[in-house]
C-alpha positions, 0 to 999 in steps of 0.5 A, spaced: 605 554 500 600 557 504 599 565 502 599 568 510 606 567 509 608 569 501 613 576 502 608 581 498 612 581 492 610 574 491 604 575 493 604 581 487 606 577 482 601 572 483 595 576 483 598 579 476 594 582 473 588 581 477 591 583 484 595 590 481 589 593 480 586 591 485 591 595 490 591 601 485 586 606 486 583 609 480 584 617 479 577 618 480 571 614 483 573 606 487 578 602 487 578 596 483 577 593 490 571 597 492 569 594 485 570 587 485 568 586 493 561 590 492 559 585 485 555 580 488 560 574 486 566 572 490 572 573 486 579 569 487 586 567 486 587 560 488 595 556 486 595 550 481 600 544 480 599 543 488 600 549 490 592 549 492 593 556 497 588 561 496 592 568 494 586 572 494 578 570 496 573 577 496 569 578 503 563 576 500 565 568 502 563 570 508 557 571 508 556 565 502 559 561 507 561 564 514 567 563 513 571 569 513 577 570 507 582 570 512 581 563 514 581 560 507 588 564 506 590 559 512 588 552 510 590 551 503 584 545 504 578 549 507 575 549 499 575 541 499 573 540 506 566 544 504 565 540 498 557 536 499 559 529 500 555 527 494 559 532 490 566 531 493 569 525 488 566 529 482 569 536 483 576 534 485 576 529 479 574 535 475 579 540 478 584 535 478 583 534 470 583 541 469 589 543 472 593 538 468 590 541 461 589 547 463 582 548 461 576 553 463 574 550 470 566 549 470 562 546 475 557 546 479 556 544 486 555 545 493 558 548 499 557 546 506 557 552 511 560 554 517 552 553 521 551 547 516 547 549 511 548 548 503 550 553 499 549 551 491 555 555 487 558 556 480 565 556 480 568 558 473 575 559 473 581 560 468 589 559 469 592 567 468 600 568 468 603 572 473 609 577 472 614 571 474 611 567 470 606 562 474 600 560 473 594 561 478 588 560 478 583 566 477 575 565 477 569 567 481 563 564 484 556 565 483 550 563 488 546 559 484 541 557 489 535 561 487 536 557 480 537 551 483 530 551 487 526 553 481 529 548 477 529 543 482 520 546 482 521 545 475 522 538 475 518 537 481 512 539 478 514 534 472 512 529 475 508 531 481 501 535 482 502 541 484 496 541 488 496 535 492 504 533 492 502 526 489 507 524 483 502 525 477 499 520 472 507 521 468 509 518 474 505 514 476 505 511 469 513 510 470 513 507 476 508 501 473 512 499 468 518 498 472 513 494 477 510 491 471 517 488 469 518 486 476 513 482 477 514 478 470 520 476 472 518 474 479 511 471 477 508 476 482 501 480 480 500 488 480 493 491 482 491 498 479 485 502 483 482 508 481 478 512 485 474 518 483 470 523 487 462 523 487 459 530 486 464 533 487 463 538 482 457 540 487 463 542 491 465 547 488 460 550 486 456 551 492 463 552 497 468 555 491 474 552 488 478 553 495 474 549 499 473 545 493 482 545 493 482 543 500 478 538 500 482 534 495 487 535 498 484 532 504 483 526 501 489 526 498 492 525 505 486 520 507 489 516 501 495 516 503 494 514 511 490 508 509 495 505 503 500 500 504 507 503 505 509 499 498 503 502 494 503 508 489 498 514 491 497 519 485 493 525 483 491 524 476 487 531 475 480 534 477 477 529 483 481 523 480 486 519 483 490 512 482 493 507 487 498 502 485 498 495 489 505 492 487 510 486 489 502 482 491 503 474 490 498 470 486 494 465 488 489 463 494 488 459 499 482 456 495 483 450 491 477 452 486 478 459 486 481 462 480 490 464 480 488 471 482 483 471 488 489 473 492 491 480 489 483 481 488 484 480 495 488 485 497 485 490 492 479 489 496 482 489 502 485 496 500 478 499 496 475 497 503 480 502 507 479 508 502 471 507 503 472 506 511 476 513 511 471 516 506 465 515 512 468 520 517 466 527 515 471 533 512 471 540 515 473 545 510 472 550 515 466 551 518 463 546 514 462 539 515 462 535 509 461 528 507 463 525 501 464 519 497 468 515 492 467 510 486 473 506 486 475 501 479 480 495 480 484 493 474 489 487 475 496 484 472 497 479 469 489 478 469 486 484 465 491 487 462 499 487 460 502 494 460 502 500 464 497 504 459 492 498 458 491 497 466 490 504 468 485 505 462 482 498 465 481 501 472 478 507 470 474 503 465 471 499 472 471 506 476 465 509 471 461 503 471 462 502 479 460 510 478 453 508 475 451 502 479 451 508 486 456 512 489 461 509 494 462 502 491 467 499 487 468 495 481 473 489 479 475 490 471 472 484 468 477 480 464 476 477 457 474 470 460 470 473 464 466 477 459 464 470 455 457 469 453 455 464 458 458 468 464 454 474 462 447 470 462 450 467 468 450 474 471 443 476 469 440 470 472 444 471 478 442 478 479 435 475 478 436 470 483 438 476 488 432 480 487 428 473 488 432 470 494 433 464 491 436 460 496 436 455 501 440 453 507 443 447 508 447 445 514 452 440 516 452 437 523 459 438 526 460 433 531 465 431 537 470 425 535 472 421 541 462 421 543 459 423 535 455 426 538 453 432 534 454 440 538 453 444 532 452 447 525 454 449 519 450 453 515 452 453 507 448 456 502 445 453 496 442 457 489 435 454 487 435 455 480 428 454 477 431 451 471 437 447 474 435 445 481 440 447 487 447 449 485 453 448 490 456 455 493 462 453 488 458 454 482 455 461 484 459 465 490 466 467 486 462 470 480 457 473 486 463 476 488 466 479 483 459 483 481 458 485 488 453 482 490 455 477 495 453 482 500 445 481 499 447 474 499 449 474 505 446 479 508 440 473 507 444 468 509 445 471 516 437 473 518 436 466 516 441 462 520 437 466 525 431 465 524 432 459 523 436 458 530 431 460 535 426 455 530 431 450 533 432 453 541 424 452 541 424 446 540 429 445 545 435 443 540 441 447 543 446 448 537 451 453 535 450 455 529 457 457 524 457 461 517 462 463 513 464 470 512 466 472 504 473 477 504 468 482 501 464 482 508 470 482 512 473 488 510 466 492 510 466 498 514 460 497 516 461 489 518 459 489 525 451 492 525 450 487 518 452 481 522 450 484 530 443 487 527 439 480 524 441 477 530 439 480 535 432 482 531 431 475 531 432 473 537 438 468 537 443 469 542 450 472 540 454 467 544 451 461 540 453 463 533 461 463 530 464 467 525 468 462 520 473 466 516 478 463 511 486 464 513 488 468 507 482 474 509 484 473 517 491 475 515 492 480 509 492 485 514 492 482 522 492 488 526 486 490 522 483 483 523 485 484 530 480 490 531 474 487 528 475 480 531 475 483 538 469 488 536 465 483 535 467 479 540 465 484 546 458 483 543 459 476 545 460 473 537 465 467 537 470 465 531 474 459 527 479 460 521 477 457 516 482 453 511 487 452 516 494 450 513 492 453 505 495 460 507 500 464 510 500 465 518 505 466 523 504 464 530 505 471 534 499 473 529 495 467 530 495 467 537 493 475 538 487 474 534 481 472 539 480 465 535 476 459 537 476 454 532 482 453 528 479 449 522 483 443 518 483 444 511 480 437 507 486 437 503 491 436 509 485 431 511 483 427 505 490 423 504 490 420 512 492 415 514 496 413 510 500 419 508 506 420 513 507 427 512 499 429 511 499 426 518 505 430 520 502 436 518 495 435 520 498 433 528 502 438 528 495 443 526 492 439 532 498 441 537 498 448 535 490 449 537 491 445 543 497 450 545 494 456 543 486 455 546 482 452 540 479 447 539 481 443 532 476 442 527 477 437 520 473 439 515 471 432 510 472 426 514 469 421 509 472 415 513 473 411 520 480 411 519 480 418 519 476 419 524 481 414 528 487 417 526 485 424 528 483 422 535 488 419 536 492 426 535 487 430 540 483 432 534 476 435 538 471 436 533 470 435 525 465 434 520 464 430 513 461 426 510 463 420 515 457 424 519 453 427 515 452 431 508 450 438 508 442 437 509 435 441 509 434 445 516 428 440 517 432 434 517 438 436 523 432 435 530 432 427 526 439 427 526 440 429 534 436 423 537 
């Protein structure tokens, strides 16, 4: 029944007891009208058992909602159009159990208002009887926004940090667990990143706890801007921060590589970013500031188990990479890494470092339809005094994990070079390739470490190619692009190592300035006998041909192979069909 059209003595005896008072003025003062329209709640009689009609509603319902007392008087279902869409079914079914038992009305909910914003109330209302006898529904609202907001800060501040914004350590605890479960039940791998400020105590006691505030706030976005969309960044308190890596695949693109190359991989890549963003400078008003931050990484299922134990593990390795310098970052040594025999072997290869123990050694990469050899590779070797020259599979994997391929490989590149302009003056013109670990990719400084000791020594840029492994090139393909096609402007050429073992995409593959696409040994060794290696490795063949790239087979061992692969338009290869990897003073013989 629509109250716009109740004759007044029903109207009367609807509102009883409320409504006669309201019409009655006091012998002295205000009406109880006056009264109940100046509280700072809306008060109003509304109908039951179907008759939803509103008899009364108080003015101040306008200025909560925008709609005036006279339009909720008209439309019986004004109130139930205004319900916020995530709180509809819930109040109406409140509303509908109440008017059936007859209990106290109480809930909370929003309203939408006649401009579209959202109103937060609280409703209460009771079933009154009328001088006829008729139940109505007698209650008031309440404007709880204030409320809501500090009790929504309240549980914002639970679980994030108030400075920054990033969820806290609370949080971040929570959110692991949840990934941790996940990734056991879909054999996946998590990576835990600490990151600390370096001597940013000296922040603030030099510009004050504002710029010092203000430059955490800083890095907090820079944090942000340079994670994956899936990653977690969160602020645990002082100048210390974690990243959490999830969803990442196990394994890797080589066969003698550990189970866990692949997340180290990605924790790398990441650790890289956040260096590389740290080179720019902060501005705390008007001062420039540089800062850096000592990174630790721990990982899942490798290091650690549980939540708990893989943050303790990250920051466990964050104070160690702190104590080697700042700006570096330390991988969380696991149980097996930890044994006797790799602690002696990470004290001789620390020595073996500081007394450059090694050699070079290079396999001829040669033209398969003539033999004749067009180039090298340069590989390097570790002359250990006591046991002779190990291969690279003996030492590099350790050398990455202790930081320390970067020295490596900053020898390898100054000798390669040196020893390239040896051969061009005694007129061999041969280009001349080496491999980049992922740890040098996804240095910031990659360009001037390789460019540098080349053009010291006088090698011609043009004649050096730049092999990466497939899993490096596409972890991150747009960050991959950049780089290549930096270097590739200072006349550097590249080849994709291990073709075929990772995870590449055609688009991906072909926007990337890539010469050489190398055909991984494992798709070469069963040929030609295997069918569906033939298959595969023809396939590799015509997609290098397609894109522009020469196809390159790594270890051809027989006649057969290198037959077959020239058959299917293979160009290049190298194995030991032709050569093995030989002392530099060994190439000139190999070339007559």
């Amino acid at each position: 029944m629509n109250p716009a059209r109740l004759p007044p003595r029903a109207l009367e005896a609807a509102g009883a007891p409320l409504l006669r008072p309201v019409r009655e003025r006091p012998r002295r003062g205000l009406s109880y009208r006056e009264l109940l329209e100046r509280v700072p709640a809306v008060v109003y009689v509304a109908g039951r058992n179907g008759v939803s009609s509103t008899i009364y509603m108080s003015p101040q319902i306008e200025e909560l909602t925008g709609y005036a007392p006279s339009a909720w008087e008209a439309d019986a279902e004004l109130w139930a159009k205004l319900l916020h869409p995530e709180d509809r079914e819930r109040v109406l079914t409140e509303a509908k159990r109440t008017n059936e038992s007859g209990e106290l009305f109480d809930c909370e909910y929003r309203l939408l208002t006649r401009r579209g914003r959202t109103v937060w109330l609280r409703d209460r209302a009771q079933l009154v009887r009328g001088n006829d006898g008729t139940l109505w529904w007698q209650g008031v609202l309440i404007d709880i926004a204030e409320r809501k907001h500090a009790e929504d800060k309240v549980a914002f501040l639970a679980y994030h940090d108030q400075l920054t914004g990033l969820p806290n350590r609370t949080m971040f605890e929570e959110i692991l667990e949840l990934d941790l479960a996940r990734a056991r039940r879909h054999d996946l791998s998590v990576a835990v990143v600490s990151v600390d400020l370096d001597d940013f105590k000296l922040v603030n006691e030099t510009l004050g706890y504002d710029a010092g505030d203000q430059l955490l706030g800083e890095v907090a976005a820079r944090l942000t801007h340079v994670s994956r969309e899936t990653d977690v960044v969160a602020r645990l308190g002082g100048d210390q921060f974690l990243l959490l890596l999830s969803d990442l695949e196990r394994g890797s693109s080589l066969r003698s590589a550990p189970e866990e190359e692949g997340t180290t991989l990605t924790a790398e890549v990441v650790a890289a970013r956040i260096q590389e963003s740290m080179r720019r400078p902060f501005r705390l008003g008007d001062v420039e500031l540089y800062a850096t931050a000592s990174l630790g990484i721990s990982l899942y299922p490798v290091d650690a188990h549980d939540a708990r134990t893989l943050i303790q593990n990250a920051e466990a390795a964050m104070y160690r990479s702190r104590k080697a310098g700042p700006g570096g970052y330390v991988i969380y040594p696991s149980g097996d890494r930890r044994t006797g025999a790799r602690l002696k072997m990470g004290t001789l290869l620390h020595r073996a470092v500081e007394r450059r123990e090694w050699v070079l050694h290079y396999q001829p990469i040669v033209n398969l339809a003539d033999g004749r050899t067009v180039g090298v590779e340069a590989l390097v070797r570790w002359d250990d005094p006591a046991r002779g020259i190990l291969p690279p599979s003996e030492f590099i994997a350790l050398a990455e994990e202790m930081g320390l391929i970067e020295p490596i490989g900053e020898w390898v590149l100054r000798e390669l070079a040196s020893q390239s302009v040896r051969w061009r003056e005694q007129g061999l013109d041969l280009e001349v390739s080496f491999n980049l670990s992922p740890r040098q990719f996804w240095d910031p400084g990659l360009a001037s470490k390789v460019i540098e000791p080349l053009r010291s020594a006088g090698c011609p840029l043009e004649s050096v190619v730049v092999e990466i492994t497939e899993t490096a090139a596409m972890t991150d393909p747009a960050r991959t692009q950049e780089i290549l096609l930096g270097l590739r402007e200072e006349g550097l050429r590249f080849a994709i190592d291990d073709f075929g073992t990772g995870y590449s995409s055609l688009s991906r593959l072909r926007d990337l300035p890539v010469d050489t696409l190398k055909i991984d040994r494992s798709f070469v060794a069963p040929l030609p006998g295997d069918p569906q290696a033939g298959a595969l490795v023809t396939s590799i063949i015509q997609l290098a041909n397609g894109l522009g790239m020469v196809p390159l087979a790594e270890g051809i061992e027989s006649e057969d192979q290198r037959r077959f692969l020239t058959a299917q338009g293979c160009v290049q290869g190298q194995g030991y069909l032709f050569s093995h990897p030989v002392p530099a003073e060994e190439i000139p013989a190999r070339l007559r």
